[in-house]
N, C-alpha and C positions, 0 to 999 in steps of 0.2 A: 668468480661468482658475480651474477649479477649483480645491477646498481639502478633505486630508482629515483630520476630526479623530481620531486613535488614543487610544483607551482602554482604557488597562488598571488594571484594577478587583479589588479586593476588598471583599465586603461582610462587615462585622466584624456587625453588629448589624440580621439581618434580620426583626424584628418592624418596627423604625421607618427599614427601607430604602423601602417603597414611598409615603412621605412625600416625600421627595427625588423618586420616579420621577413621582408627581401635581404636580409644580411644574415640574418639567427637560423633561419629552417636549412642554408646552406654547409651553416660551422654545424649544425644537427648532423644532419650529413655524413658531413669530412668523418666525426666520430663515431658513425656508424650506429646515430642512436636511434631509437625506436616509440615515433610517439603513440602511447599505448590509450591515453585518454585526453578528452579537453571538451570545455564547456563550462557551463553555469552545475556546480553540484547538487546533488539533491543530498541536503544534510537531513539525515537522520537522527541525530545528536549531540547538543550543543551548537554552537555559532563558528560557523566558518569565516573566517579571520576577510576574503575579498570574495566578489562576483564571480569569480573565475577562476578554474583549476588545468592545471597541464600533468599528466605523466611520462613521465619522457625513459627508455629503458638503452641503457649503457651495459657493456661490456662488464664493467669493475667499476668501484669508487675510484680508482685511479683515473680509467678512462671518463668518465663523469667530469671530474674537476678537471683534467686535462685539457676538456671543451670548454668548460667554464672562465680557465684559466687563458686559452687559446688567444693565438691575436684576430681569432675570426668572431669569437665572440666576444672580445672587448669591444672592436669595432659597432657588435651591434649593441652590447650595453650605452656605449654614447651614444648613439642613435635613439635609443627607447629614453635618454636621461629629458625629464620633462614631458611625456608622454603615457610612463605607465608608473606605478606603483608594484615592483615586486617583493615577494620573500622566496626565498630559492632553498630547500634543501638535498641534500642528497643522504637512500637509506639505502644498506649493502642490502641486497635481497635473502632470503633465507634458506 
């Protein structure tokens, strides 16, 4: 079953944000995920928590966290540390 990853993002320091983006759309990738959205949201209800959202679409919650978990995407998590502001979930799809 599918898995989708939700992110919502700020970037605090965007000289050395696309440092992060050269390491992370690759470990995307490896796992074979599918970015399905991104951008600034157009909330229609209530207050969206950052500036920015990502939907990212995974195989399985397993594959999801696997990416997450990965040393392709630790690599780029220190990379973004000091840079962006994330919250990262992941929902099985229905």
């Amino acid at each position: 079953m599918s898995a989708y990853m939700i992110v919502q993002a700020e970037i605090t320091n965007p000289e050395k944000f696309p440092e992060y983006q050269k390491l992370a759309l690759p470990a995307v990738q490896k796992y074979k995920g599918k970015i399905l959205g991104r951008g600034a949201p157009d909330t229609v209800e209530g207050q969206w928590a950052a500036p920015l959202a990502l939907i990212i679409e995974f195989e399985s919650v397993e594959v999801a966290k696997d990416f997450f978990n990965s040393p392709e995407y630790t690599a780029a998590r220190e990379a973004r540390a000091n840079t962006a502001n994330f919250v990262m979930s992941i929902i099985p799809g229905a």
